[in-house]
C-alpha positions in Angstrom: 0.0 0.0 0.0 0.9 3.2 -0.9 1.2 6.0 2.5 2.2 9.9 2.5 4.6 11.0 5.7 4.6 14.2 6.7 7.0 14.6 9.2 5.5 16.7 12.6 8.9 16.3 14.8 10.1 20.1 14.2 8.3 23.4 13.9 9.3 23.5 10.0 6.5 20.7 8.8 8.5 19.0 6.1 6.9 18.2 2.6 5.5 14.8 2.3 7.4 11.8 1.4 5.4 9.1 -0.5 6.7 5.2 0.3 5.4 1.7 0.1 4.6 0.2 3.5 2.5 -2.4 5.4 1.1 -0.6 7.8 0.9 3.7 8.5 3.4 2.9 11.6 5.9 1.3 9.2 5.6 3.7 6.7 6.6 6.2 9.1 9.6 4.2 11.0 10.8 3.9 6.9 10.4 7.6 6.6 11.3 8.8 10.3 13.4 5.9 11.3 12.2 6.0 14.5 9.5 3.8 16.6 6.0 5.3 16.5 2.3 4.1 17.9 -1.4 5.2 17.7 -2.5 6.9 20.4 -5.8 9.2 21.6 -3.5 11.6 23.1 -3.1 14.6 20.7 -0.2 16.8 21.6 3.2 16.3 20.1 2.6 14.2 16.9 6.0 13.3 15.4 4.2 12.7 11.9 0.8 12.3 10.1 0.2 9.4 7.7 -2.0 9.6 4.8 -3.5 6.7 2.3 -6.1 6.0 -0.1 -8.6 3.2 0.1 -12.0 2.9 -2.4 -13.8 4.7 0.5 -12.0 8.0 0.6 -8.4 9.3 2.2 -7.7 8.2 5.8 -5.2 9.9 7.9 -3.5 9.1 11.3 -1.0 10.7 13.8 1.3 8.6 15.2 3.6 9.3 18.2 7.2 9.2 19.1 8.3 6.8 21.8 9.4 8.4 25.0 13.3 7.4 24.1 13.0 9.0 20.6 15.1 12.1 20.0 13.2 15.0 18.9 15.1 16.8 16.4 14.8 20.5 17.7 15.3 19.9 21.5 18.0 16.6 21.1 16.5 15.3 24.1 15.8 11.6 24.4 17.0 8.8 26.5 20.7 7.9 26.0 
């Protein structure tokens, strides 16, 4: 399936990247190369992922792990 990444992790939102994936999360960890999961929380998305399907686009913001390094502050687990 074919997914559009738009990277959140900075304050510059970066132009989409298109990529073949299995899954939104693994389309992003190809694009962001970092670990990322679904949840309801909605503050500090590190990207939005966007696909077609016969019903219409879908979109969904997935979330940085804790450890992941956020590219404007550096901070992260070491």
């Amino acid at each position: 399936m074919i997914f559009q990444v738009i990277d959140l992790r900075s304050e510059l939102v970066t132009a989409q990247v298109t990529v073949e994936a299995s899954s939104p999360e693994d389309a992003a960890r190809q694009v962001l190369g970092i670990e990322v999961y679904r949840a309801t929380l909605r503050r500090d998305p590190a990207a939005r992922v966007y696909w077609d399907t016969a019903s219409g686009k879908n979109m969904v913001r997935l979330y940085a792990k804790l450890a992941e390094t956020s590219p404007e502050t550096g901070a992260g687990a070491a």
